[in-house]
N, C-alpha and C positions, 0 to 999 in steps of 0.2 A: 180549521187551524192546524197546524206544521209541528208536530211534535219530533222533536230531535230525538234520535238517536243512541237511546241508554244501554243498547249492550253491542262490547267492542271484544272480538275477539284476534287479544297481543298474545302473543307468545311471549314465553319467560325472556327470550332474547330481547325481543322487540321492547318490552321493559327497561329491559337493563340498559338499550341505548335510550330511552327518554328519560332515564334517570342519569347518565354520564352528561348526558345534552344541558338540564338543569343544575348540575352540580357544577358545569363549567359557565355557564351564566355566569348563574351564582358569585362563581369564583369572580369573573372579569368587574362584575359591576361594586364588587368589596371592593376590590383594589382600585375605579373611578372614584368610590367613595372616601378611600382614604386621603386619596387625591383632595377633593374638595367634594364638603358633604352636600346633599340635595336629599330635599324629603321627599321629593317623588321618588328617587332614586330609592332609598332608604324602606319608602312603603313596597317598593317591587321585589328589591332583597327581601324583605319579612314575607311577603307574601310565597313566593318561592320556596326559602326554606320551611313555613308551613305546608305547602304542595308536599316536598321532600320527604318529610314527616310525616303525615299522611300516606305516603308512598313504602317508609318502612315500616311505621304501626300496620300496613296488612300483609307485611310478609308472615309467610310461615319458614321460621329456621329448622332447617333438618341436621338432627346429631345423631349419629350411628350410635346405636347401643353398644354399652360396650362390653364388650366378651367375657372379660374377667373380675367384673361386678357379680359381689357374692346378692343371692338370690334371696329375699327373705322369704 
């Protein structure tokens, strides 16, 4: 049996365009739906922005320390 493939090595970059990629979906197929609604339509949006979600619950945000915070 054919086991796929569970480890992908993206760079930060390579992220960041499959995330602009989804978020323009995203974008087009709201504004089809605003148009006239469709629940298949409707299930691919939700699906998507759960993708999305998932994609920023694993970021890690980086905040410089900052210099002139008193120390306890």
């Amino acid at each position: 049996m054919v086991k796929p493939n569970e480890n992908f090595k993206l760079s930060v970059r390579d992220l960041e365009i499959i995330e602009n990629a989804l978020n323009a979906k995203v974008s087009r197929r709201s504004m089809k739906l605003m148009e006239n609604y469709d629940v298949e339509l409707a299930k691919e949006v939700t699906e998507l922005r759960e993708l999305l979600g998932r994609f920023h619950n694993q970021k890690i945000f980086y905040r410089p320390e900052d210099r002139f915070a008193t120390k306890k």
